[in-house]
N, C-alpha and C positions, 0 to 999 in steps of 0.2 A: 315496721320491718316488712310486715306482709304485702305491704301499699309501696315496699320500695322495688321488693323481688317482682311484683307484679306491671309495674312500670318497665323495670328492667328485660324482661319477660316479653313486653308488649314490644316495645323498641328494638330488641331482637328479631322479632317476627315480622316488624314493618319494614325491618331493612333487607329482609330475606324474601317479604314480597317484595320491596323494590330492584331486587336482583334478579329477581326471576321474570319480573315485569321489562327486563331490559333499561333499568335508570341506569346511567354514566353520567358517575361521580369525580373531580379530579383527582389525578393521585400524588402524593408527594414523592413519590419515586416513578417516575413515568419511563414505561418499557420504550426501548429505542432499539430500530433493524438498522445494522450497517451491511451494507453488501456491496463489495467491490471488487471489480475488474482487477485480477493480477497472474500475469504469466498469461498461461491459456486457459484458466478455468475463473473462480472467483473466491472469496473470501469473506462469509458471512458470519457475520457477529449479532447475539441474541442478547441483551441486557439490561438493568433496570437504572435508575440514575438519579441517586440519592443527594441531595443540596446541604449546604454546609448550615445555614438557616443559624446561623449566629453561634455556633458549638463548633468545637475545637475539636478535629479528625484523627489524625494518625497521633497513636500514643493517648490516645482517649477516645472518641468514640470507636475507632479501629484500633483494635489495641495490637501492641508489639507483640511479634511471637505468635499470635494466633491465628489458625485458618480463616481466612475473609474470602465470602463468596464474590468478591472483585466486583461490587456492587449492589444491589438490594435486591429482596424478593427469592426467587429461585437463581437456583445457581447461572451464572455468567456462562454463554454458549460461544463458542467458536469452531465454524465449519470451513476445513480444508478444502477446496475441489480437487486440488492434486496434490503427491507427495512433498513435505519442502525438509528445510532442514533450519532448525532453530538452535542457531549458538551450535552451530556444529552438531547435533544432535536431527535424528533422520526421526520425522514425523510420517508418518503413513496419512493419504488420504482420508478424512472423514469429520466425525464430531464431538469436540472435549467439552469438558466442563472448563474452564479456567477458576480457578484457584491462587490466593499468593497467599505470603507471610509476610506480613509489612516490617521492618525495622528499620530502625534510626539511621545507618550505615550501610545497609544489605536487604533487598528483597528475594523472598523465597517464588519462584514463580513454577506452577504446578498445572499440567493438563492428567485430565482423569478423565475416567469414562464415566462418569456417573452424571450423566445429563438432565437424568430426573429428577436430581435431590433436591430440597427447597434451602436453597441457601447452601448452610456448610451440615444441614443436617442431612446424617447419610453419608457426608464423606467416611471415603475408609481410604488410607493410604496404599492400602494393598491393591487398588484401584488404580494407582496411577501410572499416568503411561511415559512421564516425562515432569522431572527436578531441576532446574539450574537458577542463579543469581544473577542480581543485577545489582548495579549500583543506581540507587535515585539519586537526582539533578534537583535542584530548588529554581522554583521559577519567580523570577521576579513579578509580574503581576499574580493576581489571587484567582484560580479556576472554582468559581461556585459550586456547578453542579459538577459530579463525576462523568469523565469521558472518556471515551477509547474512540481513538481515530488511525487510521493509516495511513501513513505518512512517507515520506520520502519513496516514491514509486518507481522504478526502472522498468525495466524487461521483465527481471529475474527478481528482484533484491524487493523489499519494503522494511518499513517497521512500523509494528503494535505499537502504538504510544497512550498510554494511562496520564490522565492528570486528574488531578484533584488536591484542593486550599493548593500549596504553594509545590508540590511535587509531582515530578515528573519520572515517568519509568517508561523506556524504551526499549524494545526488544526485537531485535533484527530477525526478519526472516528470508530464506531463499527458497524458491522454485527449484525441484531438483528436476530437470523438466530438458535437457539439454543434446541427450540420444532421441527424446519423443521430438526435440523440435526440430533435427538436421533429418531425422527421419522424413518430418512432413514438408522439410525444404526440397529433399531428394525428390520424393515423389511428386510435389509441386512445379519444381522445373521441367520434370516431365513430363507432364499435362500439354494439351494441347493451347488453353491458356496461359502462358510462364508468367507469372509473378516478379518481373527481373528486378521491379523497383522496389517493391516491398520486402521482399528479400536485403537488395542492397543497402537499403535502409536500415534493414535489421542490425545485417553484419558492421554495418558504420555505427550503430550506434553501443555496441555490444565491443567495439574493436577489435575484431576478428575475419578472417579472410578477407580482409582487405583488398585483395589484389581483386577476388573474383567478384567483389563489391563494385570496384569499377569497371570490371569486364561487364557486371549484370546492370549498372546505373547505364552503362553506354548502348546499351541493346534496347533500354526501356525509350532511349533516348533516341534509336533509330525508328522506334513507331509511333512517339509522340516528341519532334523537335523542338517544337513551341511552350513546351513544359519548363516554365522558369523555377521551378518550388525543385526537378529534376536536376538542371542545371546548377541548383545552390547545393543541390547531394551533391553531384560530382565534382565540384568546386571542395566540400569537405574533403571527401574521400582522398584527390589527390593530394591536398595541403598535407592530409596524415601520412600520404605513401612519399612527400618531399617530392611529386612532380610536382615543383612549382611553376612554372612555365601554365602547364595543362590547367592546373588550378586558378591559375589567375585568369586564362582564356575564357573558363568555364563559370569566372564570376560575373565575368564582363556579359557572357552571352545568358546570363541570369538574366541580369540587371537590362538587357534592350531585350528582351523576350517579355520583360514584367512590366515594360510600360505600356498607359493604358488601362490597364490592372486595377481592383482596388488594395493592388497588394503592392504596387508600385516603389511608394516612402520606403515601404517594409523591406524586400528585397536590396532595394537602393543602400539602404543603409547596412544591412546584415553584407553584402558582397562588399562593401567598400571599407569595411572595418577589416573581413579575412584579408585584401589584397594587402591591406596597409601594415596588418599583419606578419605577410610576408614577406614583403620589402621592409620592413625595418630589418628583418632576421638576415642570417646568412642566405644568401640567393642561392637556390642549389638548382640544376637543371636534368634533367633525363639524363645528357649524356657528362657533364662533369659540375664539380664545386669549386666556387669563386668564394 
């Protein structure tokens, strides 16, 4: 027995001089940074990423009902850069713990400030900054290791997506970001260098002021004519405002402005799909519809 503790003993000590020694050992749940571009700031997620290794997950080894550090090790991090709002629910800039409660029918999904706990140890409910549900998805193929990705990207919009074995949990978020951004459009158009195309860009792609979309695609367009990738914006823009007339002009002058190009096929084919587009539809023109 003496000859066992003293083995055990020694083994202890060699692996703590190998620690301090700087050895790197693999881990079965290997830490994973995600950090991504959304809105005007970013979206950093901190977390460990535990594998399914032949054992049955939700409803056994993550049991129903109980707090789950949303992955292995210390608790799961996610870092806001700006305010958003999740499920209708107004999150403040900065950095949660993620938290859920897995079941059968309903997940519990939980941010809390307790960024330092290890795991779910530490949690205290009275800690949390934000409670809502979700319904899990079954995924046809089998996610091995656990993941969080985000997914579906727009301007404003994204969503958190969790998978792991055969489920999937989704959780939309928005940028509340929309005073800050026509703010920096304001003072941007006022700049000695105007922004007209990235703006009009914007507004097209968000579907809003449309009108000052093409007033600003056509100004980008009087200091660079030869801009075909411009000319396939303002080709959008009017299709959405029904100049159709303007729109079809503006695919065409796409389409001879891009040859040449190695973006030539590209354009050719995007401008000759909207015109055909529009000419199948009702033909409407500036000044009347036929």
């Amino acid at each position: 027995m003496k000859k066992l503790l003293l083995s055990a003993f020694l083994l202890a000590a060699s692996i703590t001089t190998f620690a301090q020694g700087g050895l790197k050992l693999p881990s079965l749940s290997p830490t994973a940074k995600v950090s991504q571009e959304f809105a005007t700031s970013t979206i950093d997620i901190s977390y460990s990423r535990p594998s399914m290794r032949n054992r049955k997950i939700f409803g056994d080894l993550v049991q129903y009902g109980n707090v789950w550090r949303t992955g292995a090790n210390s608790a799961t991090k996610i870092k806001f850069g700006e305010d958003v709002e999740i499920m209708g629910n107004k999150v403040k800039a900065g950095e949660y713990a993620l938290y859920t409660i897995p079941g059968k029918e309903s997940w519990e999904i939980i941010l809390n400030t307790g960024t330092g706990n290890w795991g779910a140890d530490g949690y205290s409910k009275e800690t949390d900054v934000l409670r809502f549900n979700v319904k899990p998805t079954r995924m046809e193929g089998m996610c091995q290791t656990f993941t969080i990705n985000i997914t579906d990207i727009t301007y404003n919009t994204c969503k958190l997506e969790l998978m792991w074995e055969r489920t999937r949990i989704q959780i939309p978020v928005k940028a509340r970001n929309e005073d800050a951004i026509a703010s920096s459009i304001d003072k941007a158009i006022n700049h000695t260098t105007i922004p007209y195309f990235q703006v009009a860009n914007y507004y097209n792609e968000n579907n809003t002021n449309l009108d000052l979309a093409a007033e600003y695609v056509s100004k980008a367009l009087e200091q660079d004519p030869k801009a075909f990738y411009m000319w396939w914006l303002k080709a959008r823009i009017e299709k959405k405002l029904h100049h159709n007339e303007k729109a079809i002009e503006a695919a065409r002058k796409s389409m001879e402005t891009a040859k040449g190009s190695s973006f030539e096929a590209e354009y050719i084919h995007n401008n000759t799909k909207l015109i055909s587009e529009i000419q199948k539809g009702e033909f409407s023109t500036d000044k009347k519809t036929y």
